[in-house]
C-alpha atoms as a printed R data frame, in Angstrom:
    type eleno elety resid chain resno       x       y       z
1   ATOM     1    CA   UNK     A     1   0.000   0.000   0.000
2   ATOM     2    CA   UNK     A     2   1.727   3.657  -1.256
3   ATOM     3    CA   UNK     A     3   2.028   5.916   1.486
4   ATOM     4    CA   UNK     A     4   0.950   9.559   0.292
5   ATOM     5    CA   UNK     A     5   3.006  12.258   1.946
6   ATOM     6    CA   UNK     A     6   0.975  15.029   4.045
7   ATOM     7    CA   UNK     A     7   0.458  18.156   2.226
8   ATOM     8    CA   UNK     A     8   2.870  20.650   3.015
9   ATOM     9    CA   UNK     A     9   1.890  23.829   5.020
10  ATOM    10    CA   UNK     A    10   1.876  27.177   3.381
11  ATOM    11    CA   UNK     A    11   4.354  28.054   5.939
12  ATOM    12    CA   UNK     A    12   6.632  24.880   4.867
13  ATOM    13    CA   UNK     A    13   6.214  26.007   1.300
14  ATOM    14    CA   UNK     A    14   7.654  29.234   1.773
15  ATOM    15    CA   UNK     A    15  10.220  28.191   4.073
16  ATOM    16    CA   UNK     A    16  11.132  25.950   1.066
17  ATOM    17    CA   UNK     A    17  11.370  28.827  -1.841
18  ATOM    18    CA   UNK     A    18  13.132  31.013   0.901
19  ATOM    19    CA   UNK     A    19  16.100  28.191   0.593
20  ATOM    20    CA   UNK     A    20  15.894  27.419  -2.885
21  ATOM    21    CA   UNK     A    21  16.028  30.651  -3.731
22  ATOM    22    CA   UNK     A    22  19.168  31.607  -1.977
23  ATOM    23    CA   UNK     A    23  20.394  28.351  -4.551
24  ATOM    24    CA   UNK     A    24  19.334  30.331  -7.516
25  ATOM    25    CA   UNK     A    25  21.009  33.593  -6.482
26  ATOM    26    CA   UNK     A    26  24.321  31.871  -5.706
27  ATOM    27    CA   UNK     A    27  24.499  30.263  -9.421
28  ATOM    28    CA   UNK     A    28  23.422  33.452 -10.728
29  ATOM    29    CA   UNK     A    29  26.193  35.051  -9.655
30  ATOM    30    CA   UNK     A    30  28.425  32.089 -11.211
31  ATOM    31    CA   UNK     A    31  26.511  32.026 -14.372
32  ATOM    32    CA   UNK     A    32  25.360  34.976 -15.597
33  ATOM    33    CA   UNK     A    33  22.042  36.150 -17.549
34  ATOM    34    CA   UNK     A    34  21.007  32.255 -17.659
35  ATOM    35    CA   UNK     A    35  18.079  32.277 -15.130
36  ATOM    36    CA   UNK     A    36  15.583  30.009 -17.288
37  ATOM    37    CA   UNK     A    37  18.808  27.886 -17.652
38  ATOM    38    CA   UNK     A    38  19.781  27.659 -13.705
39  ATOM    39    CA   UNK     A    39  15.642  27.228 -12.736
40  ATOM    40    CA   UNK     A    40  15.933  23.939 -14.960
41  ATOM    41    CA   UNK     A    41  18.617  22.867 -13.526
42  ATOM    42    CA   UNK     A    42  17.464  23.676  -9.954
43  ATOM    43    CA   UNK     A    43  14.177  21.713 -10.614
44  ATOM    44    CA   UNK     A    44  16.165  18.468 -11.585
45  ATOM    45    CA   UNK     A    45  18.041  18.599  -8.690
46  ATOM    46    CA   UNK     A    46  15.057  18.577  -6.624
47  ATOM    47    CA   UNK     A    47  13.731  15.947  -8.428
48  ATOM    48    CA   UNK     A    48  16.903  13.883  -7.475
49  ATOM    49    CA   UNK     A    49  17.888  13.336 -11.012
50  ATOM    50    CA   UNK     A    50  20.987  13.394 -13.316
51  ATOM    51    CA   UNK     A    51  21.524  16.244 -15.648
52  ATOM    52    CA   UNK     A    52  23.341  15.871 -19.319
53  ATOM    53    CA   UNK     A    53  24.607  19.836 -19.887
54  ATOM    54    CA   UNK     A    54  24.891  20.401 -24.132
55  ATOM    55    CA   UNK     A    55  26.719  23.428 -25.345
56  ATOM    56    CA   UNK     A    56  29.870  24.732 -26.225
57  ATOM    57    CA   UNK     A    57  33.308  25.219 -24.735
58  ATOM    58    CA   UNK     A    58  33.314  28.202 -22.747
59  ATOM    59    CA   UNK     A    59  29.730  28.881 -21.602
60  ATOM    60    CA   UNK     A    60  30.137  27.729 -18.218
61  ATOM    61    CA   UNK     A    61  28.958  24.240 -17.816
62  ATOM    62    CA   UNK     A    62  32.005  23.230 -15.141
63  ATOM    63    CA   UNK     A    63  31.452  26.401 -13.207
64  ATOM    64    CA   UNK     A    64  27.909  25.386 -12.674
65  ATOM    65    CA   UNK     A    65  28.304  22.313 -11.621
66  ATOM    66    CA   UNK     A    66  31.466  23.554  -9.430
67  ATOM    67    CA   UNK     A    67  29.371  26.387  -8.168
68  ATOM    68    CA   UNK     A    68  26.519  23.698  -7.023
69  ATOM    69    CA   UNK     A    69  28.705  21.777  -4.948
70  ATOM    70    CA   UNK     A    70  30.362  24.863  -2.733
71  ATOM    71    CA   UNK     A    71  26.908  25.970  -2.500
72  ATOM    72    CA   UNK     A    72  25.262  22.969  -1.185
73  ATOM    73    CA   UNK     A    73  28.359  21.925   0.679
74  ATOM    74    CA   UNK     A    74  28.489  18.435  -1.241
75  ATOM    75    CA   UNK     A    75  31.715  16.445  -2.161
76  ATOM    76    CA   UNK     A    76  32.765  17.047  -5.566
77  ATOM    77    CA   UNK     A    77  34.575  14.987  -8.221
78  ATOM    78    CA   UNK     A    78  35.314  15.494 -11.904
79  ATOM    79    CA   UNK     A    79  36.146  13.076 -14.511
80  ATOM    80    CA   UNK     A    80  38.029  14.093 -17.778
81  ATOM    81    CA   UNK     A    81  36.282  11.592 -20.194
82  ATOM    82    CA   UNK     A    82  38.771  10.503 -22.959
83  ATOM    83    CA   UNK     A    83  38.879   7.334 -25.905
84  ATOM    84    CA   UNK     A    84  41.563   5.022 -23.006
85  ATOM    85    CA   UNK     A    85  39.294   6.070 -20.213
86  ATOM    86    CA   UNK     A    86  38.980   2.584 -18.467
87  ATOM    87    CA   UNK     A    87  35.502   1.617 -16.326
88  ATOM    88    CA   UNK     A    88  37.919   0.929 -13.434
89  ATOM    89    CA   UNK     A    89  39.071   4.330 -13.815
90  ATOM    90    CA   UNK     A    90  35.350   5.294 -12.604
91  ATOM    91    CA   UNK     A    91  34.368   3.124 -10.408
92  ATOM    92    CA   UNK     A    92  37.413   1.620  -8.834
93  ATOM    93    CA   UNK     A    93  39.052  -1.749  -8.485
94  ATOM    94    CA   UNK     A    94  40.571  -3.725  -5.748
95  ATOM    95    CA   UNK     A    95  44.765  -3.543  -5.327
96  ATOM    96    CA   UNK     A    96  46.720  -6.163  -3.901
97  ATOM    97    CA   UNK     A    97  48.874  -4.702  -0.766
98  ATOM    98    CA   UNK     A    98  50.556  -6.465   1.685
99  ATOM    99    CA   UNK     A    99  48.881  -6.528   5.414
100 ATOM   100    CA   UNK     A   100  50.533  -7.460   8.118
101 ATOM   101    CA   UNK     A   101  52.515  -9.888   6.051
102 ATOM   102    CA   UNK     A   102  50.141 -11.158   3.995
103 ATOM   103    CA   UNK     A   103  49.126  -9.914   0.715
104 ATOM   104    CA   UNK     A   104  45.161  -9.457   0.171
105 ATOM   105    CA   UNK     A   105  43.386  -7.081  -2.269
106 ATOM   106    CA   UNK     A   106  41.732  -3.839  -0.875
107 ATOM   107    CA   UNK     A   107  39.343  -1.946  -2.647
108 ATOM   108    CA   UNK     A   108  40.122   1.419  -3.444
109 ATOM   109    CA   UNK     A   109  37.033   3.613  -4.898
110 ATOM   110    CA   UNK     A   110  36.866   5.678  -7.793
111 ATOM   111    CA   UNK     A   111  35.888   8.675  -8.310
112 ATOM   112    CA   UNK     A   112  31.832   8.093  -8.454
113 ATOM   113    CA   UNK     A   113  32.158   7.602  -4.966
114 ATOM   114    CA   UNK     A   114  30.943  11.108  -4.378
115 ATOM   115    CA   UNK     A   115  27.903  13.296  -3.982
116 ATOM   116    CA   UNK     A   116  28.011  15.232  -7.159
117 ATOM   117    CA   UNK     A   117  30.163  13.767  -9.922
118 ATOM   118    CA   UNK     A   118  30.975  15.950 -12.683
119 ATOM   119    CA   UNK     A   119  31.258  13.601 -16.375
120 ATOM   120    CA   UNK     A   120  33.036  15.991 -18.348
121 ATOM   121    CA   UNK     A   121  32.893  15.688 -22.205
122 ATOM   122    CA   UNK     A   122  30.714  11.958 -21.317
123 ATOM   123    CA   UNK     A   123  30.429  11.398 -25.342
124 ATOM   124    CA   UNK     A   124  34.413  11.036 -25.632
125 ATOM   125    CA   UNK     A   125  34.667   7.588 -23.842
126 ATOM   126    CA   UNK     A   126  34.113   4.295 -25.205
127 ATOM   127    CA   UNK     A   127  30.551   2.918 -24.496
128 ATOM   128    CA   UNK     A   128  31.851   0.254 -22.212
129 ATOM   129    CA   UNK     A   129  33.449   3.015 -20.225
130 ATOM   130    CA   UNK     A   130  29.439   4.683 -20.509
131 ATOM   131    CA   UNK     A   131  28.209   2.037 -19.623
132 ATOM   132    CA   UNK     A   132  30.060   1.994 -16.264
133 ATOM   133    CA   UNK     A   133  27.949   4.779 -15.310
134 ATOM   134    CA   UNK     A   134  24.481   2.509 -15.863
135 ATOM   135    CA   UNK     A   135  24.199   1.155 -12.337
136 ATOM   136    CA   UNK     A   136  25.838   4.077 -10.756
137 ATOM   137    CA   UNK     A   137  23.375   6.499 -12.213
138 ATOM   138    CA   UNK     A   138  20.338   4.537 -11.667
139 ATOM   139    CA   UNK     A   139  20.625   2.355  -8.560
140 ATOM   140    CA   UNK     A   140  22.929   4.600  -6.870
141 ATOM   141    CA   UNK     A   141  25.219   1.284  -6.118
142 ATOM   142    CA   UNK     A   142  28.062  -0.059  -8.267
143 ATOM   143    CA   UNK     A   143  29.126  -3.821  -8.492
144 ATOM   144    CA   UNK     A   144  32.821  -4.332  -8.753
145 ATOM   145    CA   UNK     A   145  34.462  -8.098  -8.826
146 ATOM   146    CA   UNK     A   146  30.957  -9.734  -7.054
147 ATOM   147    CA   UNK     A   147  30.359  -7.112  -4.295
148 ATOM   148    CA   UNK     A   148  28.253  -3.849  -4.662
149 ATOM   149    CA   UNK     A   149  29.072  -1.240  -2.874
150 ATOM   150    CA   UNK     A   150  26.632   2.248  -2.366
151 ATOM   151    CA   UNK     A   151  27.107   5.471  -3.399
152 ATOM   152    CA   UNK     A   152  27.040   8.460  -1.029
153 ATOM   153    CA   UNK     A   153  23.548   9.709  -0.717
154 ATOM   154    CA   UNK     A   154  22.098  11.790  -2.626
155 ATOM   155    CA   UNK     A   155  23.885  11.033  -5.935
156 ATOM   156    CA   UNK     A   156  23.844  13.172  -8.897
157 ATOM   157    CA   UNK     A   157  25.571  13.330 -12.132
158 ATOM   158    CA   UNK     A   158  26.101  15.997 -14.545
159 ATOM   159    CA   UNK     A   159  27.512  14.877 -17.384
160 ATOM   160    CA   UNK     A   160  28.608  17.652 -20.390
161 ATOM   161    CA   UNK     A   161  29.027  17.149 -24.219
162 ATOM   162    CA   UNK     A   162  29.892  19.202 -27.177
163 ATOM   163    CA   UNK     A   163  26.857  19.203 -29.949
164 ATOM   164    CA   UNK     A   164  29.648  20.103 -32.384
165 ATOM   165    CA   UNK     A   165  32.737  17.809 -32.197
166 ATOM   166    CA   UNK     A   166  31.642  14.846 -33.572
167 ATOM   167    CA   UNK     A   167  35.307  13.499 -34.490
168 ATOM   168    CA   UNK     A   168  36.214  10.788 -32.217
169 ATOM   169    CA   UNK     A   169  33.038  10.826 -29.854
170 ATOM   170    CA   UNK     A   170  30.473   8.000 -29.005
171 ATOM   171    CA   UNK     A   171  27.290   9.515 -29.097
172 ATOM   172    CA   UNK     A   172  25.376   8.084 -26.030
173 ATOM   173    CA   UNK     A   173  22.840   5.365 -26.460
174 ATOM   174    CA   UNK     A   174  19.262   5.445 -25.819
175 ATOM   175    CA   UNK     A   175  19.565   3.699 -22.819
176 ATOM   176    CA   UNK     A   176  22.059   6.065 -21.141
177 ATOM   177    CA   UNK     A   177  20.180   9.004 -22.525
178 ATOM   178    CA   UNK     A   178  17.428   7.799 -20.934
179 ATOM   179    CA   UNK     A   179  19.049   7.611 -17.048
180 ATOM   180    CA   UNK     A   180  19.529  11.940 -17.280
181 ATOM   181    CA   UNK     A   181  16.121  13.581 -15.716
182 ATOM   182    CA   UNK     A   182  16.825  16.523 -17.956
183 ATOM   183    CA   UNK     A   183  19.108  17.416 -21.283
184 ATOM   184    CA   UNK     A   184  19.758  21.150 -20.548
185 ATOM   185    CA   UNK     A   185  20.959  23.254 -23.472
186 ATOM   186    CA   UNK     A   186  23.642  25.858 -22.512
187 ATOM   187    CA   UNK     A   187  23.496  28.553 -24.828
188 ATOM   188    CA   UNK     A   188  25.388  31.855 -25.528
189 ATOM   189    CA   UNK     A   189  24.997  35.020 -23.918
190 ATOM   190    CA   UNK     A   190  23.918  38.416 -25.023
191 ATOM   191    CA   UNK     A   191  26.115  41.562 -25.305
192 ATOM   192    CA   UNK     A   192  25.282  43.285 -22.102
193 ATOM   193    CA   UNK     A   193  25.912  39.939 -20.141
194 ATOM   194    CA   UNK     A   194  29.329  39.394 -21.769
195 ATOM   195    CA   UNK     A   195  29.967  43.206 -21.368
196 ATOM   196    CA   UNK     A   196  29.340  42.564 -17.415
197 ATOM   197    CA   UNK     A   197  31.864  39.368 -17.703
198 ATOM   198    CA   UNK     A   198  34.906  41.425 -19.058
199 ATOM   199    CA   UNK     A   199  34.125  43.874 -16.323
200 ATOM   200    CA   UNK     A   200  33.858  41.791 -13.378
201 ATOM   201    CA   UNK     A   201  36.086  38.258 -14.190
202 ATOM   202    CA   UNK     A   202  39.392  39.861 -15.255
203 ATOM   203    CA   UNK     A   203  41.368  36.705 -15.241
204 ATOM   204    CA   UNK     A   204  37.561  34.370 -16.162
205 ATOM   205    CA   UNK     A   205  37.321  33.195 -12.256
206 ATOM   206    CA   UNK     A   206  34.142  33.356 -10.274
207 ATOM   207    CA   UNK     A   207  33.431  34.884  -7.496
208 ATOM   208    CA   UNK     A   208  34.097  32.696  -4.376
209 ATOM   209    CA   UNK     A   209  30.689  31.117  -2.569
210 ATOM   210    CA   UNK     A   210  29.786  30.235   0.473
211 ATOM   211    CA   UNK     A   211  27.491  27.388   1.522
212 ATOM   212    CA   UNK     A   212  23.561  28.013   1.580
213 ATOM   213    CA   UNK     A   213  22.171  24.583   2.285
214 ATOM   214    CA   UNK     A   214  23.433  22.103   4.223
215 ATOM   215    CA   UNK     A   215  22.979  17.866   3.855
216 ATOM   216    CA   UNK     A   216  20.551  18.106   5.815
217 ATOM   217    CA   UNK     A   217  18.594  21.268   4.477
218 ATOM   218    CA   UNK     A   218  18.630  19.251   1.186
219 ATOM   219    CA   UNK     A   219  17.304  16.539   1.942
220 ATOM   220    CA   UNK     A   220  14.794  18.286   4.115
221 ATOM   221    CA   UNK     A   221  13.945  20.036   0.930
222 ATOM   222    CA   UNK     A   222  13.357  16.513  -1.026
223 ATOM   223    CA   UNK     A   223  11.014  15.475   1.590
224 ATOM   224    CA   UNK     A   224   8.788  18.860   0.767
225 ATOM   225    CA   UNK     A   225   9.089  17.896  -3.116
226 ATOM   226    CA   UNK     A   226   8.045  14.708  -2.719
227 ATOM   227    CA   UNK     A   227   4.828  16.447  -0.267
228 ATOM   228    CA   UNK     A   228   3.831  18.635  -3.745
229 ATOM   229    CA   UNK     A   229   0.356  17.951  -4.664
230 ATOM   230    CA   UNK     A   230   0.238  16.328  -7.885
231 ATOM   231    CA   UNK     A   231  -3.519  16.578  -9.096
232 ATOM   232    CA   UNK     A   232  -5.226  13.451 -11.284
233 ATOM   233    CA   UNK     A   233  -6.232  15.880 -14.287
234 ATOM   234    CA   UNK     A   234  -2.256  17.251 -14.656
235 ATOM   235    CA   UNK     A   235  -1.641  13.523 -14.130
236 ATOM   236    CA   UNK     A   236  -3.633  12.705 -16.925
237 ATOM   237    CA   UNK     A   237  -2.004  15.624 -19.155
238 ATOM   238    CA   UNK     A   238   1.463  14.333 -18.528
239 ATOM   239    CA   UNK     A   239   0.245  10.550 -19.109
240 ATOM   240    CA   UNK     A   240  -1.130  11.932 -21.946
241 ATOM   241    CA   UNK     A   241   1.768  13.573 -23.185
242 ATOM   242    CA   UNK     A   242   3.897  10.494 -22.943
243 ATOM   243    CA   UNK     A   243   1.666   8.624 -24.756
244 ATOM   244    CA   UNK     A   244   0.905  10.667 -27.269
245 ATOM   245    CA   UNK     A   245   4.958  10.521 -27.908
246 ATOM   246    CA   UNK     A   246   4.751   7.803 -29.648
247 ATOM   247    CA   UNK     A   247   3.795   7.366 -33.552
248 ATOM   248    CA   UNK     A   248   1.065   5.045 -32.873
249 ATOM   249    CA   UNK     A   249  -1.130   6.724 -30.163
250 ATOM   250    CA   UNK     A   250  -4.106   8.000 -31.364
251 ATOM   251    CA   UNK     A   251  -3.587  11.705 -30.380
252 ATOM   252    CA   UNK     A   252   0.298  11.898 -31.644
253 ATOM   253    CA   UNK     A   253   0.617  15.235 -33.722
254 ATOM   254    CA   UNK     A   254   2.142  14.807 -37.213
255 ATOM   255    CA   UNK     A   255   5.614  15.736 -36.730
256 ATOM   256    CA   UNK     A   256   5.831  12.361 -34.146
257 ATOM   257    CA   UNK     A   257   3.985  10.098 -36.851
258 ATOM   258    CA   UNK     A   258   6.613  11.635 -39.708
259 ATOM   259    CA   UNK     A   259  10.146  11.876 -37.868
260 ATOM   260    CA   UNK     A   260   9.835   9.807 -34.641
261 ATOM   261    CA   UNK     A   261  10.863   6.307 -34.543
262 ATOM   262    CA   UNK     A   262  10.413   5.410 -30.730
263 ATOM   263    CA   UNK     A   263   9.002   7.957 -27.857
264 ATOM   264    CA   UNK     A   264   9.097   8.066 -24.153
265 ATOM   265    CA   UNK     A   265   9.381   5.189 -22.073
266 ATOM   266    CA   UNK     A   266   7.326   5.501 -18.547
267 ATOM   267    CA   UNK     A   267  10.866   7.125 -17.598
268 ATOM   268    CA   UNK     A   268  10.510  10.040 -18.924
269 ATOM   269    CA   UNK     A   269   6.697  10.534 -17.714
270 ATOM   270    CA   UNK     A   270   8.350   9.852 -14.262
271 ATOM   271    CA   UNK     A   271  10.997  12.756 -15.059
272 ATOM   272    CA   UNK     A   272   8.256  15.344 -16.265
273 ATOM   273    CA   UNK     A   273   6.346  14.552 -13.216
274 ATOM   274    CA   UNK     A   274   8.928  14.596 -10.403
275 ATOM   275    CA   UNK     A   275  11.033  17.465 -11.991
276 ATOM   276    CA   UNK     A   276   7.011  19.665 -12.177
277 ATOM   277    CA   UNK     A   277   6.721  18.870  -8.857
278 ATOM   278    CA   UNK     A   278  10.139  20.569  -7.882
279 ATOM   279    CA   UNK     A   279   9.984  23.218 -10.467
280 ATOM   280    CA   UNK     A   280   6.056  24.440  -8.500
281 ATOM   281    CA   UNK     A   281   8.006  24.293  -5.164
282 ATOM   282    CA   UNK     A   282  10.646  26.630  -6.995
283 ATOM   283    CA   UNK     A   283   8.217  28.736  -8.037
284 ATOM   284    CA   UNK     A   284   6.267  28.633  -4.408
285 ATOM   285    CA   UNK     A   285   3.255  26.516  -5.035
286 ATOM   286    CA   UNK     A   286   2.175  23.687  -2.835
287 ATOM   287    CA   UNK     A   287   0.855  21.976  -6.053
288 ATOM   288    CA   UNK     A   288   1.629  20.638  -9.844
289 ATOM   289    CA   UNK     A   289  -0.039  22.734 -12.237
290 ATOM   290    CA   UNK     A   290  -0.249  22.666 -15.929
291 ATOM   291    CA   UNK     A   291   2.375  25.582 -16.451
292 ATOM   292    CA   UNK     A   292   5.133  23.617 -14.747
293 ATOM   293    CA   UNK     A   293   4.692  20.012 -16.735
294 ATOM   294    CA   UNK     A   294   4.641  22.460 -20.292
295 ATOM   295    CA   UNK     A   295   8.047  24.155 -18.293
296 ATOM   296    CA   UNK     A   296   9.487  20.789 -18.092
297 ATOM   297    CA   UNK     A   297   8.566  18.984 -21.196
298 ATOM   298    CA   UNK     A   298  11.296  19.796 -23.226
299 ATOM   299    CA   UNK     A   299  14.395  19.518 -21.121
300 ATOM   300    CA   UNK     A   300  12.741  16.231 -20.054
301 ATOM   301    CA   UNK     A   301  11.757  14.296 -22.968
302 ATOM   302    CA   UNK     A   302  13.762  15.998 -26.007
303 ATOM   303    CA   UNK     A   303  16.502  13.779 -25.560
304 ATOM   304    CA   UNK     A   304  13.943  10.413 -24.852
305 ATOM   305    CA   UNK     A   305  12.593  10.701 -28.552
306 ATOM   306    CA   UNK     A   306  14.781   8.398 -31.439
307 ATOM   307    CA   UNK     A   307  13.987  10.169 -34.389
308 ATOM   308    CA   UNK     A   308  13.530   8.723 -38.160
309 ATOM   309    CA   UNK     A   309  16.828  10.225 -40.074
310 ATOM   310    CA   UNK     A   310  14.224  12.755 -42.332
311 ATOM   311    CA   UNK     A   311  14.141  14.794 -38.933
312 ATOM   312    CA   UNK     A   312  17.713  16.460 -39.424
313 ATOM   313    CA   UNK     A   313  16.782  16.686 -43.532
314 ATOM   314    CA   UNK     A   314  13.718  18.843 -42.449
315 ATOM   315    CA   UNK     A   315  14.915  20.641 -39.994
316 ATOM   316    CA   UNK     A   316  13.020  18.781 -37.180
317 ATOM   317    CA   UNK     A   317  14.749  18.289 -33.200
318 ATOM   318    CA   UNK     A   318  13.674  17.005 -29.845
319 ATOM   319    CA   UNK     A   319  12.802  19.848 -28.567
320 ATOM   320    CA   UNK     A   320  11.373  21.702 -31.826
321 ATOM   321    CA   UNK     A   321   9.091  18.022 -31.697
322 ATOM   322    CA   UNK     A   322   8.035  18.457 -27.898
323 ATOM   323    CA   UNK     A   323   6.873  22.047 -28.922
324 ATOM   324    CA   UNK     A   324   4.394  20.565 -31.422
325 ATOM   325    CA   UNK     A   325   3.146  17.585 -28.726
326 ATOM   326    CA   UNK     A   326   2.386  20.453 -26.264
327 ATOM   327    CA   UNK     A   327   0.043  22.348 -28.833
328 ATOM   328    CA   UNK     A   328  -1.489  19.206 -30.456
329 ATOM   329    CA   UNK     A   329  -2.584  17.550 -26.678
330 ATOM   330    CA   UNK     A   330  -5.010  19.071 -24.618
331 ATOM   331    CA   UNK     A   331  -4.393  19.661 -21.184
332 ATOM   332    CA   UNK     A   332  -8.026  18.793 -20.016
333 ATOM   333    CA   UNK     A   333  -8.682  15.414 -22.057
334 ATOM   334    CA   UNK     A   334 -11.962  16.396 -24.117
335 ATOM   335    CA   UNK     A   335 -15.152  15.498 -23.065
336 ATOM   336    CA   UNK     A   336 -14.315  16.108 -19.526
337 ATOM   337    CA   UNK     A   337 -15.419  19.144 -17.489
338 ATOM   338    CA   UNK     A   338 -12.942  21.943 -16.778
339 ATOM   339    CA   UNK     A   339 -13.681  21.840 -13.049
340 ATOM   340    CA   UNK     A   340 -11.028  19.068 -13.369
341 ATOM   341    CA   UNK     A   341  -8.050  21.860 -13.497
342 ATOM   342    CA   UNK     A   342  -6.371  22.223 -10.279
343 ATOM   343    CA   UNK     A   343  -6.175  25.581  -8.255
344 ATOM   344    CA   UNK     A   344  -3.408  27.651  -9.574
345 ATOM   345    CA   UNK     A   345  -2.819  25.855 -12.460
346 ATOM   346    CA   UNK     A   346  -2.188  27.697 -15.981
347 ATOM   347    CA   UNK     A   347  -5.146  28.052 -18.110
């Protein structure tokens, strides 16, 4: 039988934004003029998911996840991902040493035996070296030689890739792509925000951060996320959604029938749903409305969709296709009353 969590108290709620939002100033002062960008980011977190951080060199993506760490007071680890990058090399391997005059093999851990693990430039390893990740990423454990060992709690990693240097990278497979909550796109900034970087980062360092939440705070804050009201009808819209991902489902738009080979699994409706749920807690609201699963779509199930090869020839991507689904799928399923919209929810 499913235990369902006590709604939290308007005073809990706020309590809640008051610490997430001293989150979002702290990366805003890393990362500058990307607040849509840092929200998304914020909202997977609370969600307790991975993150897979696209863009080009130079726009900040190991600053933010640098940035997270000092400000949540987390361990930190980075790995440089390269082609003779070895699985050990992630997840460690036992050593023989001698002991008291006998030689035995000790296990020494790797670097995913952290709280946030930053997989820098993920798409440059072999996919047995991905692959590593699998376990780590989804059962938050990793089996070495026969004997599983678990990872600090809470786990997260963000994992970075270069949309443009194709030469000598593995693009991940479906079933890695699937284990990140999010795909966040890190884009360029405008002149007045680069105007403010050659101002304030003469030699391109941040400015130093203190902690805002502790271990504890955080995982205070995951109990509140979890608390979020999620109502049946913006159930329904992101079951719905899901669905409709998929060629064969009745209500799938065009584009999905034309360019999409394979949609969501139940995965990604779990994503949209947990990552809503920390986006309205973000935003102060002690329920899911339809505003924050249309936030989330994208960044959650963009990178879920296999699309046919004619997508690239017509100009057609993830998130281009999400765009459609969200205008082509009601958000009230027809034929049922509009009563069914929960308070505060978009219209």
């Amino acid at each position: 039988m499913s235990h369902t969590p006590t709604l939290p108290t308007p005073e809990t709620v706020a309590a809640a934004q008051a610490k997430i939002a001293r989150l979002a100033a702290g990366l805003s002062r890393v990362i500058l003029g990307k607040e849509a960008m840092i929200d998304e980011v914020i909202a997977a977190l609370l969600a307790r998911g991975h993150i897979l951080l696209e863009g080009l060199p130079g726009l900040g993506k190991t600053e933010l996840v640098k940035a997270l760490s000092r400000l949540l007071s987390l361990s930190f680890r980075r790995i440089q991902f390269t082609p003779d990058l070895l699985p050990t090399d992630i997840v460690g391997s036992p050593i023989l040493q001698e002991r008291d005059g006998r030689r035995e093999f000790v296990f020494h851990p790797g670097p995913v035996f952290t709280h946030l693990l930053l997989a820098d430039e993920i798409n440059r390893a072999s996919p047995k070296t991905q692959a590593a990740l699998l376990e780590a990423m989804q059962e938050r454990r990793v089996t070495v030689f026969g004997e599983t060992r678990a990872l600090p709690e809470p786990f997260f990693v963000l994992a970075t890739q270069n949309p443009i240097e194709l030469e000598g990278t593995y693009p991940l497979p479906e079933a890695q792509l699937d284990r990140f909550t999010f795909k966040v796109e890190v884009t360029g900034v405008d002149r007045a925000v680069l105007e403010e970087i050659v101002l304030t980062r003469i030699h391109g360092e941040p400015p130093a951060l203190e902690p805002v939440l502790s271990a504890e705070e955080l995982h205070g804050l995951f109990a509140v996320v979890d608390a979020v009201h999620m109502p049946r009808a913006v159930a329904g819209f992101i079951a719905r959604l899901v669905a409709a991902t998929h060629p064969s489902a009745a209500e799938a738009p065009q584009p999905i029938r034309n360019f999409v080979k394979y949609g969501a699994s139940p995965r990604g409706a779990i994503a949209v749903g947990a990552a809503a749920r920390g986006l309205a807690l973000l935003r102060g609201k002690p329920n899911v409305g339809f505003d924050e699963v249309r936030r989330v779509a994208a960044p959650a199930l963009a990178h879920r969709l296999v699309l046919d090869y004619t997508a690239k020839l017509e100009g057609w991507d993830g998130r281009r296709i999400v765009a459609a689904l969200l205008e082509a799928v009601p958000e009230v399923e027809r034929g049922l009353p509009s009563t069914l919209q929960p308070q505060g929810s978009a219209a």
